[in-house]
N, C-alpha and C positions, 0 to 999 in steps of 0.2 A: 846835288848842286849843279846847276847848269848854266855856265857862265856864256854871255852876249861879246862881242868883240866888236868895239865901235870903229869907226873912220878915226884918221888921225883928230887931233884935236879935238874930238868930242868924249863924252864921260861915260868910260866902262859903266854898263847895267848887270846887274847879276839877278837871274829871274828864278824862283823856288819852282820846280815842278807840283802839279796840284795833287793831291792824296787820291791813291790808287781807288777805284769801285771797291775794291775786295776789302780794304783796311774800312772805307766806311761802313761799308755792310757790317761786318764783325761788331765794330763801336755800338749801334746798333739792336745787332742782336743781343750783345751784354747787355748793354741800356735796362732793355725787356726783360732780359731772364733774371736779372737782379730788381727790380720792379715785382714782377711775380714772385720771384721767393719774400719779400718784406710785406707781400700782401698775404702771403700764404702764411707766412711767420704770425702778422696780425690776426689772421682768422683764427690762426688754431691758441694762441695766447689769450685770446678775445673770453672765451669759459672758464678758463685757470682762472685769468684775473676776476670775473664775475663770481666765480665762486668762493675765492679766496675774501671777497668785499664783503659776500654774503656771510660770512661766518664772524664779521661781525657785529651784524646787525639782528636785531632783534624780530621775533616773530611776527609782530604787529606793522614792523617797518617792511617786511616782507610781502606780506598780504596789502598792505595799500600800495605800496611802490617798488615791484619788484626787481628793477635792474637801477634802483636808486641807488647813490653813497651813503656811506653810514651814518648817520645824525650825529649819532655820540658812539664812536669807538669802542666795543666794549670785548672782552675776555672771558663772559659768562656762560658761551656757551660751548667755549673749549672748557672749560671747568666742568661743566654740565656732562659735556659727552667724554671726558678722564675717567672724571670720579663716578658719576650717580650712574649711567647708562654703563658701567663696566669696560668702556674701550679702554682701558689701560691694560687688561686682561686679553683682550681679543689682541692686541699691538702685540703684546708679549711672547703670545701663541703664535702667531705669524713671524716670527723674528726668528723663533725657534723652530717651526718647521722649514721656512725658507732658506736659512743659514745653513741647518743642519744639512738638508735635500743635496743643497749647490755644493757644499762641500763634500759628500760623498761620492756624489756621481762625478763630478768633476777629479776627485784624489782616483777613482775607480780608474773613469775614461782614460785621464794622462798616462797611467801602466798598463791599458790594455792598449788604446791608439799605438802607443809608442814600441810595445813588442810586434804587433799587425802592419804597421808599417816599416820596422825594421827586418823581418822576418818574411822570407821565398819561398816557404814551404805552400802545399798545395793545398793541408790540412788550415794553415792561419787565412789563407784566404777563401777556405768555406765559412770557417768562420766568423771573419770580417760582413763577410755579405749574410749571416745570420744577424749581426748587430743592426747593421744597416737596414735589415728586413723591418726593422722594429717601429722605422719611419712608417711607414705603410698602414699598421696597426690600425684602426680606431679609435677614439679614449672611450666611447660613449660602450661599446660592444665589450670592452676590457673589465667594467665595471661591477657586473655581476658576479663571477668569478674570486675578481678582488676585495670582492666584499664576503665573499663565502671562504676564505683562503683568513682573510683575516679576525675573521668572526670563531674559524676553527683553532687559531693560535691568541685567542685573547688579546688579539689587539685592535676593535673596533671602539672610536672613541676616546683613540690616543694619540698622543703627538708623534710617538715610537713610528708606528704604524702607517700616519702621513709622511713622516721624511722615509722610508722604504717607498712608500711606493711611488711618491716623487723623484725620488734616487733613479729608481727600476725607470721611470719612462723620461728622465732624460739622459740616459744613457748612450741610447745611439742616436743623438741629434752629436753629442758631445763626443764621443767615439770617431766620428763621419770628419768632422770640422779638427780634429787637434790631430787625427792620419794625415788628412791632406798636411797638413802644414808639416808633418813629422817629417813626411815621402820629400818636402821640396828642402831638406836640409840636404849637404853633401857628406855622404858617408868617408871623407877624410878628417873631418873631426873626432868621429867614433878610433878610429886607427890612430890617429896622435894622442888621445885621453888612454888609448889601449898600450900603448909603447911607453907611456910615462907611469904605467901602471898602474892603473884605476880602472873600480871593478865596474860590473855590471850597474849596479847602484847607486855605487860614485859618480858613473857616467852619466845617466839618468839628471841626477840632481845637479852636479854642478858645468854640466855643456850642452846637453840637450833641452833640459825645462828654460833655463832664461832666455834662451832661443825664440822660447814659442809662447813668451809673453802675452803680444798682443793677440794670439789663439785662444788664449785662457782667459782674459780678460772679457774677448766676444762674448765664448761658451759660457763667464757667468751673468752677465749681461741677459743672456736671451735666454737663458734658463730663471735668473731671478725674477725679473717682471710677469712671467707669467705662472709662477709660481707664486708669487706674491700677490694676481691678480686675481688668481683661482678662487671660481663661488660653487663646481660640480664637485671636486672630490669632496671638500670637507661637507660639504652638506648633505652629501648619503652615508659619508664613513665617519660621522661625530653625532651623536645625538647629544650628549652632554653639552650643554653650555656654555660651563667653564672654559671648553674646550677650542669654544668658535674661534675661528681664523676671521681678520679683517673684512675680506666680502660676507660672509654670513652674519659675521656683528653685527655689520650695517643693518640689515634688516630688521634687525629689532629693533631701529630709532624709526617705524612703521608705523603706526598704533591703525586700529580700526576704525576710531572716529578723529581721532587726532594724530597728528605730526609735527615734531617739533622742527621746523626747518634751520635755523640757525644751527643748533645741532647736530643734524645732517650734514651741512656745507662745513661745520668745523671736523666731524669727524673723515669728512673725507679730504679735508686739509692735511690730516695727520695722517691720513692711508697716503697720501701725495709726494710727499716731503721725503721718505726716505729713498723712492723711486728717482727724482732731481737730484738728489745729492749723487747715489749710484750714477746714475746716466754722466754728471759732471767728471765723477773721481775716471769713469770707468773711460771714458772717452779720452779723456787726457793721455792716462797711459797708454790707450793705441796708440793714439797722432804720436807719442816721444819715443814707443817703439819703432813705427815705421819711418821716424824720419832718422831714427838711429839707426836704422837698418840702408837707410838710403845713402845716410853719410860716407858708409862703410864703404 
């Protein structure tokens, strides 16, 4: 505020200074970068919603008018791809190798991250950087091996045998990501859990894991989606049918002279839907871990 001092008998003026270059500028550049993201939001929502309209409408509605609304609303052709076309089968299989994968490598990672990053010895950190090697790997060169490795132990064609080797290759992504966060706790928690007398195990589960919540939460985040979006392993290590996982089902709503598109758009409604729900629950509890960590 920048106050005017008048001559006797005339009327104080009090004048506002005008807003800084630098304050507009900023105003500005938000403007723009919130403009861009709500465009950016609308383009990639833009197919979801398309597809999701498409599923349901019908075949005929489809081939004449393809990015039309649905005339008559209809549920037949998530019925269609449930029951007739077997994706209640493929969902099922997918639910259970993806669940099963995340969960082991993830119980695995937490006790080896957590000794490799608690532990000075020269021997845990060769073999920390053997885990970490595992980044490096190809999946595409890995495959042959693994298929001959499995085929030797009778488990090609099984769900056993997809959650192992989903396990096995996300290890040292999970390994990599739950060290780091282990390394930036402060080794006075482990010493006050150790003086009040709690063991090794104890220590683990009840002051070091709720710690590294939102580490675990990432690790199953970015290990489920793309384990749930996998169409190379199952499709060389399953021949059986029964067997298909979500991306390979799909396939089969294919035909050679025909496709049922409706179909299609609903069965990849339901490959959709439990990927949003994850991404929802999963995102929440970072943001309430980190701002609980912030509050702190």
């Amino acid at each position: 505020m920048a106050t005017t001092l008048a001559a006797p008998g005339a009327t104080a003026t009090t004048t506002r200074p005008a807003t800084p270059p630098g304050r507009r500028t900023g105003g500005v550049r938000a403007a723009l970068t919130s403009t861009l993201l709500w465009v950016y939001a609308a383009v990639a929502i833009l197919p979801l919603l398309t597809m999701v309209l498409n599923s349901f409408r019908t075949d005929q509605e489809l081939v004449s008018e393809p990015l039309g609304l649905p005339a008559e609303p209809s549920l037949a052709a998530y019925q269609e791809a449930w029951i007739e076309a077997s994706f209640s089968t493929y969902f099922w299989n997918s639910i259970v190798v993806t669940v099963g994968s995340v969960a082991l490598s993830t119980a695995v990672s937490l006790l080896a991250a957590y000794a490799l990053a608690r532990s000075r010895s020269r021997l845990m950190g060769v073999i920390e950087q053997v885990f970490v090697s595992g980044l490096m790997m190809p999946v595409f060169l890995m495959i042959v091996p693994i298929f001959y490795l499995l085929d030797s132990i009778g488990m090609v064609s099984t769900r056993t045998g997809l959650v192992l080797v989903y396990a096995a290759v996300s290890i040292p992504f999970s390994v990599f990501v739950l060290g780091t966060f282990f390394r930036q706790l402060p080794g006075e928690l482990e010493e006050a859990a150790r003086i009040d007398g709690a063991g090794p195990l104890r220590m683990f589960w009840s002051v070091m894991l709720p710690l590294v919540r939102p580490a675990v939460a990432t690790v199953v985040v970015f290990r489920f989606v793309p384990i749930w979006n996998d169409f190379f392993y199952p499709l060389i290590l399953v021949r059986d049918r029964t067997r298909y996982t979500l991306p390979v089902g799909l396939t089969t709503f294919f035909g050679e002279y025909q496709t049922s598109w409706s179909t299609l758009f609903a069965g990849l409604v339901i490959a959709t839907l439990p990927l949003v729900v994850l991404f929802l629950l999963a995102t929440r509890q970072i943001i309430s871990g980190l701002t609980a960590g912030m509050g702190k």
